[in-house]
C-alpha atoms as one frame of an Amber mdcrd trajectory, in Angstrom:
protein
 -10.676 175.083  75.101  -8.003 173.959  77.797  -4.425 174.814  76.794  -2.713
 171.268  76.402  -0.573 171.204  79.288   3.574 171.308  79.194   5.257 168.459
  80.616   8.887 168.167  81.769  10.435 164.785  82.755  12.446 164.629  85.900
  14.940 162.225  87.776  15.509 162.113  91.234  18.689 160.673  92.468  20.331
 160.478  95.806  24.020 161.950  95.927  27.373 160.956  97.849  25.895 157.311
  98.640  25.834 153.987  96.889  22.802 153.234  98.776  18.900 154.670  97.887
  17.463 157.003 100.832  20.862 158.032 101.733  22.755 160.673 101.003  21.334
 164.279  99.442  18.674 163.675  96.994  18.583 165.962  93.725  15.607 166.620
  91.054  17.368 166.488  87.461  15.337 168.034  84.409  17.153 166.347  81.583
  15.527 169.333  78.626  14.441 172.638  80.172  14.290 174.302  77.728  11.128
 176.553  77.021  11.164 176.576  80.904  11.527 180.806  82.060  13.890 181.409
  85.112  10.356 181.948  87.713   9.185 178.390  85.936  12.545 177.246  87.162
  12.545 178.561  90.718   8.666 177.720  91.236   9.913 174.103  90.321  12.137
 173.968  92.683  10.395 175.006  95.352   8.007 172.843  94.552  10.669 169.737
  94.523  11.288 171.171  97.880  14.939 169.376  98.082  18.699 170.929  98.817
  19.136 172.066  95.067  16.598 170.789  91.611  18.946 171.021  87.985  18.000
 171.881  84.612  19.960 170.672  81.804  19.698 173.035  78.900  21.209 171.367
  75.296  22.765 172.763  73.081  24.181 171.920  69.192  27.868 168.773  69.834
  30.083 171.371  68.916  29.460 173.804  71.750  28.783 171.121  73.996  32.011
 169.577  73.458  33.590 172.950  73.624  32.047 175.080  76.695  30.413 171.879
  78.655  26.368 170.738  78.913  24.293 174.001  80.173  23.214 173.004  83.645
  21.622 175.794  85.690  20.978 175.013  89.663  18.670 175.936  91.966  17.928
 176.037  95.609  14.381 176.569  97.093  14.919 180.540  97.599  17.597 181.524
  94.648  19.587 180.592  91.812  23.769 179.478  92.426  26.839 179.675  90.347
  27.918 176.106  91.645  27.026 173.242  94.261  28.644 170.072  94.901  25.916
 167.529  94.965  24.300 168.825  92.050  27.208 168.699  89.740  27.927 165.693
  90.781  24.560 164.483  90.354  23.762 166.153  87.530  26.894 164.887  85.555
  25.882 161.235  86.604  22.494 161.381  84.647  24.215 162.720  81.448  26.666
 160.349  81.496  23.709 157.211  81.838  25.028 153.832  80.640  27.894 155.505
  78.082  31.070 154.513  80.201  32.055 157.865  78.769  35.221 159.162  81.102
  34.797 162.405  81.687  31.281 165.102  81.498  31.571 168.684  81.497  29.203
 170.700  83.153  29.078 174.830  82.171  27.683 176.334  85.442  27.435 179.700
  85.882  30.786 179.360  87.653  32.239 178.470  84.334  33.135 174.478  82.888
  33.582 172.294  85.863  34.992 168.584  84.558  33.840 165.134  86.328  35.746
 161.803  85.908  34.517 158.773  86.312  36.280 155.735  87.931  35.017 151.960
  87.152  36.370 148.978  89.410  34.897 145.098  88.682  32.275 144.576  91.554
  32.346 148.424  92.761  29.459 150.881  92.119  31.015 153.977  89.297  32.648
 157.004  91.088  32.853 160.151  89.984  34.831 163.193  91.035  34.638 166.656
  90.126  37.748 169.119  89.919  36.126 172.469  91.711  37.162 176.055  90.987
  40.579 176.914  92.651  40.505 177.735  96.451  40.026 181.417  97.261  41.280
 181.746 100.971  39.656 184.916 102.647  39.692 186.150 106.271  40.165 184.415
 109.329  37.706 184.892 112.420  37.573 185.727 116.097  36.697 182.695 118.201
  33.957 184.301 120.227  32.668 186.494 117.380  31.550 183.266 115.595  30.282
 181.539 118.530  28.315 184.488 119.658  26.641 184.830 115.950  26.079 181.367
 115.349  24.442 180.830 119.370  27.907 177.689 120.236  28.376 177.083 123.641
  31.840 178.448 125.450  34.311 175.757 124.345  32.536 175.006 121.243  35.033
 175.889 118.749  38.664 173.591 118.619  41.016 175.909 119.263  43.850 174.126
 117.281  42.749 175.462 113.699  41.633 178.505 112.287  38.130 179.270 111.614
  38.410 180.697 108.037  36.323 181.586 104.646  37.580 179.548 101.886  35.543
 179.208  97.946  35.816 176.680  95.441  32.623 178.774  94.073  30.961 179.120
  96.841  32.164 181.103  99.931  32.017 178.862 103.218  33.200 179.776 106.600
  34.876 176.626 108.323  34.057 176.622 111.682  36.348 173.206 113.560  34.155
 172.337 116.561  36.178 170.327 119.565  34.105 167.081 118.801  31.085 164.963
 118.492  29.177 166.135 121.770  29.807 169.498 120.357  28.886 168.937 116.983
  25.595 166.536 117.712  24.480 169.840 119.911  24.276 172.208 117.542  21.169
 174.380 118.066  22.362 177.619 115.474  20.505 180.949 115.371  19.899 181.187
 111.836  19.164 185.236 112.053  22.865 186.096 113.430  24.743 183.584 111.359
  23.265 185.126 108.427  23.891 188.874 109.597  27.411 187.474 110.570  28.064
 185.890 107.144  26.692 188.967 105.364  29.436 191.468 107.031  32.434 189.019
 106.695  31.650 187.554 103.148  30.749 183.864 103.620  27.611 182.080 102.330
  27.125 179.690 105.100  29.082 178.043 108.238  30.232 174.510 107.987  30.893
 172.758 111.175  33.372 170.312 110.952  35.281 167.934 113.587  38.330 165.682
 113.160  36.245 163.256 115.747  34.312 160.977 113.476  31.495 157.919 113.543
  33.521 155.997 111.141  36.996 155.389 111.706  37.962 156.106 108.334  36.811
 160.040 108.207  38.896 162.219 108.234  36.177 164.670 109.397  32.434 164.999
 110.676  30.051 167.743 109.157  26.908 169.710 109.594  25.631 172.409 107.108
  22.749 174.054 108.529  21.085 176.465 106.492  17.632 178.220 105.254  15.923
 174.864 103.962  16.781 173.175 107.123  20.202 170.576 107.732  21.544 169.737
 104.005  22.584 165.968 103.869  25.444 166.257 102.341  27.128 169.987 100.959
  30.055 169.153  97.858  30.613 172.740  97.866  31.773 173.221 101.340  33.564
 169.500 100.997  35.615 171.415  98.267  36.588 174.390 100.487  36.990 171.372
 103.260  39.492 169.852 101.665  41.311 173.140 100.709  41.386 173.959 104.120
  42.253 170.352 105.358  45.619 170.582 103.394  46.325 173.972 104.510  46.263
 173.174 108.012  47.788 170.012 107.471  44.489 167.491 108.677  45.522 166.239
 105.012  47.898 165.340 102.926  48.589 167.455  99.538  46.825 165.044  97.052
  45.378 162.428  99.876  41.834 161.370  99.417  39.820 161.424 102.399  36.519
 161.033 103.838  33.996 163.296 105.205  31.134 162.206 106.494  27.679 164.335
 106.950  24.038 163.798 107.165  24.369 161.309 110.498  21.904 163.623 112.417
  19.132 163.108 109.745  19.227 159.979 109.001  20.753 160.717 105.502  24.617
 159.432 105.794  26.660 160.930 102.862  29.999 159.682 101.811  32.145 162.796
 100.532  35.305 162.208  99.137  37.851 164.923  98.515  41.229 165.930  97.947
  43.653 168.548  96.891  47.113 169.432  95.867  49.765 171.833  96.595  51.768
 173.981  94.387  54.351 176.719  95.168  52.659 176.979  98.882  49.417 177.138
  97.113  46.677 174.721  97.663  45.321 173.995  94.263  43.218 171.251  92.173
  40.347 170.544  94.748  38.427 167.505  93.570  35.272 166.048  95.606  34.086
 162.682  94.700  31.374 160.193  95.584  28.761 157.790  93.982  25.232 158.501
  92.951  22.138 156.339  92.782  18.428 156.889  91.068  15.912 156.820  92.820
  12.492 158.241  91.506  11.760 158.816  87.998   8.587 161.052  86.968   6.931
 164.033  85.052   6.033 167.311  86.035   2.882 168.771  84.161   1.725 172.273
  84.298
């Protein structure tokens, strides 16, 4: 006789837009448990999107305490943290509570998002990210050489530099649009590039911007492809935007990614400074459902 077969709801939402088919879509598993970590990974592959969740619960008490369990996944590995999925992730536990604040435990530790109702506007959330790690600064033509920019590429006002809120990203500030709409990267040398000097991935930024109110432009290019919209590397953004002084300590701006494909996102972030630290990194955006459904197997 046929084993009866196990079957795990999902929910897919799209991320960092008010508006369906934009922004960067996430699978949510709202009870994984029973669900090994190869079940997990085969599951996301098979979603095939930027990152897939899986929401383990656990008794009030240490819920309350330590955060839900929330374990993320990309199509190759497993990550301690990612913007879009927190974000996403904390959306779908909160539902229709009005509840202020979820915590998430990620492998990362408890990350905390807080919500923000206004009459007529869709709900926001924002997440407060681990503190900013700054790490090295890079050559100019080193980075252009790995990551295959054209001479003149790279703005040579600001520094490109390694920052983590979690996740280590190299900031690479590109002179402008044309530049940034060009991008054609070589995947291989990035990768050996980032595996010497200690990033994760390159995110291209530019202070020259489709909408008038971004405060930057951004591309994340990476092993699945372009990723619509990349919270993590907003975080580190915004740590490095207040650093350099594109922002303001504690000024919420825009960045906007996922033009090229069709996917706009809507990243909001901001950060303070303390003692000549930058400190308290939050990213924010909305989050709409999209697809609800039920994987069997």
């Amino acid at each position: 006789m046929n084993a009866k077969p196990r079957r795990f709801p999902f929910v897919q939402l799209d991320v960092f837009s008010s508006q369906p088919f934009e922004g960067n879509s996430l699978a949510v598993f709202p009870d994984a448990r029973g669900l090994s970590d190869q079940h997990m990974q085969a599951i996301a592959r098979e979603m095939n999107l930027s990152e897939t969740t899986f929401i383990l619960p656990r008794d009030p008490a240490t819920e309350r305490e330590r955060g839900v369990r929330v374990r993320i996944f990309t199509v190759q590995e497993e990550l301690p943290f990612a913007g879009h999925p927190t974000l996403g992730t904390a959306f779908q536990l909160r539902g229709s509570s009005g509840v202020g604040e979820v915590a998430l435990d990620l492998n990362v530790g408890k990350v905390p998002v807080r919500f923000e109702e206004a009459p007529g506007q869709p709900v926001f959330g924002e997440m407060t990210q681990m503190e900013p790690e700054f790490g090295p600064r890079h050559d100019r033509q080193a980075v252009a050489r790995a990551a295959g920019l054209k001479d003149g590429d790279i703005d040579p006002s600001l520094p490109i530099q390694t920052v983590s809120t979690g996740v280590p990203f190299t900031m690479v500030p590109l002179r402008g649009l044309e530049n940034i709409r060009a991008l054609n990267v070589d995947l291989r040398g990035s990768a050996e590039y980032l595996e010497r000097s200690g990033g994760k991935f390159f995110y291209f930024v530019t202070r020259q911007a489709v909408d008038t109110a971004a405060r930057l432009h951004a591309r994340m290019i990476f092993y699945n492809g372009e990723d619509p919209a990349t919270g993590s590397a907003a975080g580190c953004a915004a740590a490095w935007m207040v650093a350099n002084g594109v922002a303001k300590p504690d000024e919420r701006v825009l960045i906007e990614q996922g033009l090229e494909m069709q996917r706009p996102s809507r990243i909001f972030v901001r950060a303070s400074r303390r003692d000549d630290r930058v400190v308290n990194v939050r990213v924010g955006g909305n989050v709409v459902e999209t697809i609800r459904g039920e994987l069997f197997f």
